[in-house]
Every structure is written in structure tokens, then in C-alpha cells.
N, C-alpha and C positions, 0 to 999 in steps of 0.2 A: 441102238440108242433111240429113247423118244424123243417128244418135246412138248410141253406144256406150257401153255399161255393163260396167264391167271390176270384179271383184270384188279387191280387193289382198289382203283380210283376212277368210274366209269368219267364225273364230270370233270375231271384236271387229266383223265386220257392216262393215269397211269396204269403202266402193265408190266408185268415180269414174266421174261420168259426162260425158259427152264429146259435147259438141253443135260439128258439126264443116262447114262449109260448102264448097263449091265453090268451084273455082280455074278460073282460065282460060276458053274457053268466052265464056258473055257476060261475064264477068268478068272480059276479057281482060287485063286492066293489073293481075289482082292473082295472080301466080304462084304465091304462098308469104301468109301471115297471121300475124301476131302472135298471142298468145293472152292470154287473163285464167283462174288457177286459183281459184275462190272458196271461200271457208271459212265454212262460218256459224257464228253464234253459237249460244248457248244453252245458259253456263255452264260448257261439260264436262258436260254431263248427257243433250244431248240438241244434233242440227243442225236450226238451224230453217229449214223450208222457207217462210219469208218471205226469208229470204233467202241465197235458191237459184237457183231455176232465173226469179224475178223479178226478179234483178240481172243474171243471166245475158243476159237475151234485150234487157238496154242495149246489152250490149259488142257482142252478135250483130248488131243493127241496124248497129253503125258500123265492121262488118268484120273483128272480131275473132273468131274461134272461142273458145268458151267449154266451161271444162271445172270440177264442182265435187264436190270432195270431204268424203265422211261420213266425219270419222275416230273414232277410238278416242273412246267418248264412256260416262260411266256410272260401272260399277264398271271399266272396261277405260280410263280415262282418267290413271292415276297415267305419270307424267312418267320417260321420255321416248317413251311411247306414242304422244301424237299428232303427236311431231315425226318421229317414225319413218315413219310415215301418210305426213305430209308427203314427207319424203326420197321415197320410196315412188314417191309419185304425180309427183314432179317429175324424177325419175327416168325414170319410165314416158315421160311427156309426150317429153321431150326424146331419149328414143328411138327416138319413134313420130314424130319432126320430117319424115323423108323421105317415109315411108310419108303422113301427115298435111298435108303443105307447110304447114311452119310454120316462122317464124323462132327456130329456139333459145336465139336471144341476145334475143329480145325478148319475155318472154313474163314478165307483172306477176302479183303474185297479189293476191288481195282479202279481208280478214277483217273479221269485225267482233265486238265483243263479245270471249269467250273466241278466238272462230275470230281476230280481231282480234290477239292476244296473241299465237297461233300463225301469226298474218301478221307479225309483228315479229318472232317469233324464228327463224321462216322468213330475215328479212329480215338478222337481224343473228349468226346463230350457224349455220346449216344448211351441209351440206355443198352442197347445191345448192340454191343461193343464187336467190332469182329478180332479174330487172332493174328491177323496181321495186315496190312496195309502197301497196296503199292501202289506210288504217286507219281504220274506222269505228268510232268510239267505243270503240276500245281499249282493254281493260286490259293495262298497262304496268307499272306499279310495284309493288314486292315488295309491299305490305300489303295491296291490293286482290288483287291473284294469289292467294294464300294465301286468301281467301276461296270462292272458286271452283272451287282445285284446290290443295292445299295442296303437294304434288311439285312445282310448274311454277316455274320460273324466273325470276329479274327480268329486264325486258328492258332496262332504262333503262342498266345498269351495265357491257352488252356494247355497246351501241353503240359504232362506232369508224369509219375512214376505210373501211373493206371493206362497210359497212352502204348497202345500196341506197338509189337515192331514194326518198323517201317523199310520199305525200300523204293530209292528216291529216284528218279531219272532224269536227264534235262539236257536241254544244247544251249550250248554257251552264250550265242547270240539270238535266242529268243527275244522276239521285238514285240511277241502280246504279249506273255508272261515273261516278266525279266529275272534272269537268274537267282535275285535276289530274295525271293519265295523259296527258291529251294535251299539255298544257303541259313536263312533265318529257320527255315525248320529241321535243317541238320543242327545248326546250332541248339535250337530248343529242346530236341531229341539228347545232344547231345549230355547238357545240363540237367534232363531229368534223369538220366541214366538207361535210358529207354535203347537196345537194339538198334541199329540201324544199317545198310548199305546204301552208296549212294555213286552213282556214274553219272557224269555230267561230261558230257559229246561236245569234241569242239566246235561243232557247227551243222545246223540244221533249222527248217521252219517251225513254229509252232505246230501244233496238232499233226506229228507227223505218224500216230499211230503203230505199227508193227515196223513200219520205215520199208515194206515193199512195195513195189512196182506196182501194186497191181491197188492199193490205197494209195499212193504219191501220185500229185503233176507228174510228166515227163519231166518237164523243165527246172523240176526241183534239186536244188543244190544242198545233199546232206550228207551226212559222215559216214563211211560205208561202216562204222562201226555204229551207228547206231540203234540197229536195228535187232542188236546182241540184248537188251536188255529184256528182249523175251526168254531167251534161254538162261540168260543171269536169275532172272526174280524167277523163274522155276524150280531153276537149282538150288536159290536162297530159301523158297516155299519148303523144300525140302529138309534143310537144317535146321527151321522154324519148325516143321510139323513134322519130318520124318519120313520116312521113305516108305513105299508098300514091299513087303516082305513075306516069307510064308507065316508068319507068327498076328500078322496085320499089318502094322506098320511099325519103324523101327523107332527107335530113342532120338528126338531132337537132339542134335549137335550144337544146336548153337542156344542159348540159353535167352529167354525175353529180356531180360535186363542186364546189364554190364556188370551189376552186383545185388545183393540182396538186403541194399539197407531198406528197402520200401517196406520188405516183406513182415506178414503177422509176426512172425519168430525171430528170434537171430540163428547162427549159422554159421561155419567156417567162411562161407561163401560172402560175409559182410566186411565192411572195408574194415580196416584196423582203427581207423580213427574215430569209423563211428561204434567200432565198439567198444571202444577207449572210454565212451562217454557214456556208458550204462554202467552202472554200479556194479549188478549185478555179474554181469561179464568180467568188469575189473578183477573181479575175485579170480577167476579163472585166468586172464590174461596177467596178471602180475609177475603172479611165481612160472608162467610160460615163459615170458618172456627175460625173467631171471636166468632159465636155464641156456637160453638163447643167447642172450650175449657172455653168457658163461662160456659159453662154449665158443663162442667167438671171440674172449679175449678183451669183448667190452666192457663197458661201463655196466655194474649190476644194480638195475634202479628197474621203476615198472614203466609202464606206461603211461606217457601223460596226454591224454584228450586234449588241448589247449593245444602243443605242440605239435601231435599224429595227424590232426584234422589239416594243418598247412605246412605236410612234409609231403616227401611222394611216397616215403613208408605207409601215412597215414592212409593213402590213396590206394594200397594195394589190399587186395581179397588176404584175409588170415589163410584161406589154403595155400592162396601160392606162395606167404610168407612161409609157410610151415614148409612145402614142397622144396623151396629155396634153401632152405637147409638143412635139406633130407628127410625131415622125421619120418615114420615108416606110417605107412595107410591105415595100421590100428591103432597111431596114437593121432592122426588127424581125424577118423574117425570116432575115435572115443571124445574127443574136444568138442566133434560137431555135434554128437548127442546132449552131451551135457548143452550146450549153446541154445539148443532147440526147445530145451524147455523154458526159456527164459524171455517173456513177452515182449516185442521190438515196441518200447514205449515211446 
């Protein structure tokens, strides 16, 4: 492994550094690497090296090259300073992908606290957006933000379908950051349709970082399970980007969004309701769904968008409606081709 320390910002002191491992070699089944950008916390005032380069050497053990950035933090922190940082260095990163072997398209970033905040709005407003996000004890919502950094942004009110997945963490009785950041951005995640996990610990300090010994007070009172959300958002990085395999890496399991109304196309993969409401789909969907309740004895009528959109029929993926009553994989298949040429307007 090396390590590289790159200066972005010699006057605001920002720096990235870049802890970067070997490919190929005895590592021969791993070509190229994903990455984690880390951001720590500490207000806007200051990045604390609790967590830093000891969150860093989780992702390193399980394959990931890890790289973590000190942005604009102090008097040099008014808004849109450290998202610039940001831009900056995910920029930098995803330049340095060939030279580096690195997967450009999979590479998550990590905040926590203030750093947390600017992992969200990395996540949901950045020009260069990372592939997935994980937020420890974030602040999120405008009245808490304004505390901190009174310039910085709400994050709760950009959220939208373009917002990566996220994976959320928190203790319950957090008394800097109150639960309620985490909760209003499960909610908003929720609402766009956007991915997400999210554990919330019954009890622990703020900034408790990996939750060992060796970054805690002695005297610190926290959840012996807290400290699991290292090995959770690993395991979750996984089913977001895939696993290293002899082929590269394997097929995501787990899908960016909860369905694909966002997306350019339509798809079996879009809710029923909202494809109730494209004309063009309707064609498709009518005499489907003709056969469908045919076959179930129901009522033979098509589908009506009015109605689908505020059912839980409406709310379900046409695969699984299809899947639900068996149709065989070349005629869900053949549905979804057709579907995909038809522009999600």
C-alpha cells in the first residue's frame, strides 16, 4: 500500500490523502478497487482525526482504497467552501481512476457530523455526485445547520430521485445532533424513492466514530452495538456496488432506487400506477391486465391511472405484479422490451 498527500487548497490548508493498495500480483482477482472518500466531522471548525485515518483502515481491510479529505474548515468554512473541497477532490479521485485502478462509478463517500452534512449534500446537490453515501450522525435539517455554519444549506429539501443511496447511522439520544436529522432524511430519501438503510443505536455520545476503545472516553456510555455499523455499511457498499469476484466484481444486489419511475425509459421495473398514466404504456397495459384479471376471475376492465396511483396495486413494480401471478420470464421479459422503448415522459 502507498499513501499520497495531495494539497487542493494550500491557503484554507485543504489536503486529501489517499491511502491506495495494490492490484493484481497476489491479488490477482482484484484488477481495479472501489473507493470510500471520508470527511470528518467537527462542526466546520475543525476535521477530527477520530475520524479519519481510523475509519479509513475499516474500508482498507475489506478492499477498498480509502482516501480522506480536510476541507475548508474555521474562518475559511462559509458556504459554498466546503462543497467546493468536495467537488475538488472527487474530481481529483475520479481522474486519477486509471492511473489509481479504481472503479469510478463506484466509489461511496463517508461523513459524519458537519463532514456528515457535506456527505449529504455531496450526495444530493454536487456536480460530482458520489455512488453512494454514508451518514453518521448527520446534520441535515436547516435549524440544526445554521448552528454550525450558519452559510451551509438545507439538505432535507434537495433531496430528490438523482440523490444516491444512502446509509444512515445514529443514537438515539444524541444531544449535539438530534435524532431528528436522521429521521427527516430517511423520510426524504424515503419520498424520492432513493435506496436507503438506516440503524439508529439506542444510546450513545455524539461523534462516537467506529465506537472502539481506542477512539472513545473510558468513561463513555454507548451501545455495545454500535460500533456494527462498520461492518453493516460494508456489507451494504457491497450490494450497492458488488462484490470483488474472479470476473471483477459482481452484479449489485440491491438496486439505486426502489423503482424506476425516475428513470430516462420506462420498464417492468416502474410502478403500475405511474405507468397507468403514460399513454403510451396504457396500450400495453390494458389488454395485460385484461388477461390478468381474466384469469383471476375479476372484473375485465384496463387500468386506470387516477385510481392505480392511490392503491397499493398502484404502488407495486409491474414485475412483481407480473411475478405474482406467475407469468413466465419470456413474457415479463418480452413486456419489458417493449416498455423500454417508450420515453418516461
Amino acid at each position: 500500500m502507498r499513501q499520497e498527500k495531495i494539497v487542493l487548497n494550500k491557503e484554507r490548508n485543504v489536503t486529501l490523502t489517499c491511502y491506495l493498495q495494490e492490484t493484481g500480483g497476489e491479488f490477482r482477482y482484484v484488477t481495479r478497487r472501489p473507493a470510500v472518500l471520508i470527511l470528518p466531522g467537527g462542526g466546520y471548525q475543525f476535521c477530527s482525526d477520530r475520524e479519519a485515518e481510523p475509519v479509513a483502515f475499516s474500508y482498507l481491510k475489506s478492499g477498498y482504497d480509502a482516501m480522506i479529505l480536510r476541507y475548508s474548515v474555521g474562518e475559511d468554512s462559509a458556504w459554498p467552501g466546503p462543497l467546493n473541497d468536495y467537488e475538488q477532490a472527487m474530481h481529483y479521485i475520479r481522474s486519477k481512476a486509471g492511473d489509481w485502478n479504481l472503479y469510478p462509478d463506484k466509489i461511496a463517500v463517508i461523513g459524519f457530523s458537519a463532514g456528515g452534512h457535506l456527505a449529504a449534500c455531496a450526495a444530493s446537490m454536487s456536480e460530482n455526485r458520489p455512488n453512494a453515501a454514508i451518514l453518521g450522525y448527520a446534520v441535515t435539517a436547516g435549524s440544526f445547520i445554521r448552528e454550525c455554519c450558519p452559510s451551509a444549506p438545507d439538505v432535507i429539501s434537495r433531496v430528490d430521485e438523482k440523490t444516491c443511496p444512502c446509509f444512515l447511522f445514529a443514537t438515539r439520544n444524541d444531544s449535539v445532533v438530534p435524532i431528528q436529522n436522521t429521521i427527516q432524511m430517511m423520510d426524504a430519501l424515503d419520498k424520492a424513492g432513493v435506496s436507503f438503510e438506516s440503524h439508529i443505536y439506542a444510546y450513545g455520545p455524539h461523534g462516537f466514530s467506529t465506537a472502539d476503545s481506542s477512539v472513545q472516553s473510558p468513561d463513555s456510555v454507548i451501545c455495545s452495538r454500535a460500533g456494527n455499523w462498520v461492518g453493516d455499511s460494508i456489507a451494504w457498499l457491497k450490494d450497492i456496488f458488488g462484490d470483488f469476484s474472479s470476473d471483477g466484481m459482481t452484479q449489485p444486489r440491491c438496486e439505486a432506487h426502489v423503482n424506476a419511475d425516475g428513470e430516462a425509459f420506462l420498464s417492468v421495473s416502474c410502478t403500475i400506477g405511474h405507468l397507468a398514466g403514460n399513454p403510451e404504456a396504457r396500450k400495453i397495459l390494458t389488454p395485460l391486465f385484461v388477461q390478468m384479471k381474466s384469469a383471476q376471475g375479476g372484473a375485465v376492465s384496463g387500468p386506470d391511472a387516477a385510481d392505480l396511483n392511490h392503491s397499493p396495486a398502484g404502488r407495486m413494480k409491474l414485475r412483481d405484479a407480473l411475478a405474482y401471478v406467475h407469468a413466465a420470464p419470456e413474457v415479463i421479459e418480452s413486456i419489458d422490451g417493449r416498455l423500454k422503448k417508450i420515453p418516461n415522459v
